[in-house]
C-alpha positions as CSV (number, residue, x, y, z in Angstrom):
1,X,0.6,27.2,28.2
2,X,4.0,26.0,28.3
3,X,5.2,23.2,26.4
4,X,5.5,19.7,28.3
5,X,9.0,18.9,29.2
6,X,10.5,15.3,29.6
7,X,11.0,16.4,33.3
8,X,7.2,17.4,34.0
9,X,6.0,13.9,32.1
10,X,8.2,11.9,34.8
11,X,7.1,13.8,37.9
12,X,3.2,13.3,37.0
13,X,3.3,9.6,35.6
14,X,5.4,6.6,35.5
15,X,5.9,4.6,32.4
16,X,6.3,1.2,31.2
17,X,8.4,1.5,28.2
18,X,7.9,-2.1,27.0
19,X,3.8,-2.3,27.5
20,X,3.1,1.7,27.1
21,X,1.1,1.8,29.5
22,X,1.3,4.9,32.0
23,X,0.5,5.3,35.7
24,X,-0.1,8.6,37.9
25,X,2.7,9.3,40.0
26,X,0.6,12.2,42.0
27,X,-3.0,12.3,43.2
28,X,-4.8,14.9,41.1
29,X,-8.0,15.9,41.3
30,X,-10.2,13.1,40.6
31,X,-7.1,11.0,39.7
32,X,-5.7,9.0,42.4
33,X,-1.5,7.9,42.1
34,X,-1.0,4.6,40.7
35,X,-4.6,4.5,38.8
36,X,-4.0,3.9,35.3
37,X,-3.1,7.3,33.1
38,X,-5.6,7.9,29.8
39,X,-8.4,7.1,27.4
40,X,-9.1,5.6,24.6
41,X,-10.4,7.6,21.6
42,X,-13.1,6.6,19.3
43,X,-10.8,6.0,16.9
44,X,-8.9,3.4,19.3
45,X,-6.0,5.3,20.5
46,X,-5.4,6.3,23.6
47,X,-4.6,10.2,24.9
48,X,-3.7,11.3,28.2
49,X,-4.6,14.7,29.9
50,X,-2.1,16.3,30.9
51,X,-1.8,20.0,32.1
52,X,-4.8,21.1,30.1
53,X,-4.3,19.6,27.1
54,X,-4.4,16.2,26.0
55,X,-1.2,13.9,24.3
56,X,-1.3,10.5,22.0
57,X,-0.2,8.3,24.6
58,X,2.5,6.7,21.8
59,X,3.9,10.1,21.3
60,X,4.3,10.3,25.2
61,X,6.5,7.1,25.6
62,X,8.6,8.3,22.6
63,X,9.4,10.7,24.9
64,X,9.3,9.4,27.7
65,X,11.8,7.1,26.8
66,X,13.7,9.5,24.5
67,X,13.6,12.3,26.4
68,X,12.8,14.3,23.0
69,X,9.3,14.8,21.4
70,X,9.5,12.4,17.8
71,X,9.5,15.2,15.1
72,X,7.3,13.7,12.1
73,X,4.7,10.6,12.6
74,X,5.3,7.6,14.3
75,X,4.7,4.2,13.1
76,X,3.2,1.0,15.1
77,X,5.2,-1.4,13.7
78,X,2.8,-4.0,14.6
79,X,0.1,-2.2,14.1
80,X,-1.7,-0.4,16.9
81,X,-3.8,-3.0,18.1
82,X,-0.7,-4.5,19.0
83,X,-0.1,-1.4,22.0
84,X,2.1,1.6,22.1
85,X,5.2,-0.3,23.5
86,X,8.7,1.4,23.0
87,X,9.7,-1.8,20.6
88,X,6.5,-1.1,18.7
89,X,7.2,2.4,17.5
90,X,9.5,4.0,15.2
91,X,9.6,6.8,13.1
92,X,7.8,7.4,9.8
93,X,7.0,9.7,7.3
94,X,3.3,9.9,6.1
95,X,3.9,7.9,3.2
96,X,5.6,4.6,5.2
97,X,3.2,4.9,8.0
98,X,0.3,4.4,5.5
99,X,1.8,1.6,3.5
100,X,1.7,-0.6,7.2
101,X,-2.0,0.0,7.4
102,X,-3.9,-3.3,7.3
103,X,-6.9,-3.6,4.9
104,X,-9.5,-1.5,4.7
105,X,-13.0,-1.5,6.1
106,X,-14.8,-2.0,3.0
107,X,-12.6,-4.6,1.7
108,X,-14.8,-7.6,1.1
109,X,-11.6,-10.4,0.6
110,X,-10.3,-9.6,3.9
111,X,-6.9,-9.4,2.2
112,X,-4.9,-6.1,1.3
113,X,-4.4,-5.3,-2.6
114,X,-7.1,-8.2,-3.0
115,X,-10.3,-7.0,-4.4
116,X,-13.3,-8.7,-7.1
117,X,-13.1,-7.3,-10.3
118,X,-14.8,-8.9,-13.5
119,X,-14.9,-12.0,-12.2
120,X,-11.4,-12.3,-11.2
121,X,-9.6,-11.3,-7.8
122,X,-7.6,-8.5,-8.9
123,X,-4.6,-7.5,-6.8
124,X,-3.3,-3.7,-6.7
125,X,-0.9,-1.7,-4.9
126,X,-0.2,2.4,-4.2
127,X,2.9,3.0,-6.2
128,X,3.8,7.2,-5.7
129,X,0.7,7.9,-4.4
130,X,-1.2,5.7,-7.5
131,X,-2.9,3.0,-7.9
132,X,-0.5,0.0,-9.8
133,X,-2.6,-3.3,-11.5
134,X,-0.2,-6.2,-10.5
135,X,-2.8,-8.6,-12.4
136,X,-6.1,-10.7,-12.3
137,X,-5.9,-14.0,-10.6
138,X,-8.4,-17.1,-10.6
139,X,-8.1,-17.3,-6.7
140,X,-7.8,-14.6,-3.5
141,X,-4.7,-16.2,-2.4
142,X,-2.8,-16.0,-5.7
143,X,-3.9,-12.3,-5.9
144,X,-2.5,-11.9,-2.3
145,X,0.7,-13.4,-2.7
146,X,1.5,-10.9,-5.9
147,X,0.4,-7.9,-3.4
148,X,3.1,-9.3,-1.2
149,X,5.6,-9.7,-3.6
150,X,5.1,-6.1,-4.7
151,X,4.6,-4.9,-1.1
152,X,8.4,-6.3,0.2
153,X,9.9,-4.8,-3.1
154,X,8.2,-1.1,-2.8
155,X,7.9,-0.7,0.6
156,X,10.5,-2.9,2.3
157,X,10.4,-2.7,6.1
158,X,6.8,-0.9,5.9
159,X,5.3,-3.4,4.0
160,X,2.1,-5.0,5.9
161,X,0.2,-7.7,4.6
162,X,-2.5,-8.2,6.9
């Protein structure tokens, strides 16, 4: 199957660099021109078929805008709930994209590097890949300011705090 060039993206779809959203250019099979382009994913991002195979739809307006496919990971810089607009993006390596993740799933304060620990909020951060104690604090939001302190220093631009 041959690669997807910058040339074969534009002739099938039509993009909106600042939104990310995509439309089809050409009627195609059960696809109509000017329907919306892709789907989202159970994990909540959104790939578009295309050819036989099927793209991250934030990879596609890299290059779509670039004209050249991004060659590590991109980051939402906003997070992805925020959409896969061209100002949104920028590239990452594995390490900074993880440090702009929000909080996790399981984290019961709701704030991240903020978790109960022997009856004291305890705030934490990932330091080269390990876990660093920044200290015990009487209240959440005390524990969550240190996290931020410590999260601007380490991880500067990739820092995210909600």
């Amino acid at each position: 199957m041959p690669k997807l060039t910058a040339a074969r993206l534009r002739e099938l779809l039509e993009c909106d660099p600042e939104s990310g959203t995509f439309t089809r250019r050409l009627a195609s099979g059960r696809w109509k021109a000017g329907t919306p382009a892709g789907g989202v994913r159970p994990d909540g991002y959104t790939h578009i078929y295309i050819d036989g195979r099927f793209y991250m739809r934030h990879r596609l307006v890299w290059f779509f805008v670039h004209g050249k496919w991004p060659s590590g990971q991109l980051d939402h810089k906003n997070g992805a709930e925020k959409g896969d607009g061209i100002t949104n993006l920028r590239p990452a390596t594995p390490r900074q994209n993880s440090r702009n993740r929000g909080p996790q799933t399981n984290n019961k304060s709701g704030l991240k590097g903020v978790n109960w620990h022997q009856g004291k909020w305890r705030a934490t951060i990932l330091r080269q890949g390990k876990h660093a104690h920044l200290g015990y604090f009487n209240t959440p939001t005390l524990a969550h300011a240190a996290y931020k302190q410590a999260a601007q220093t380490l991880h500067g631009e990739f820092a995210r705090f909600a």
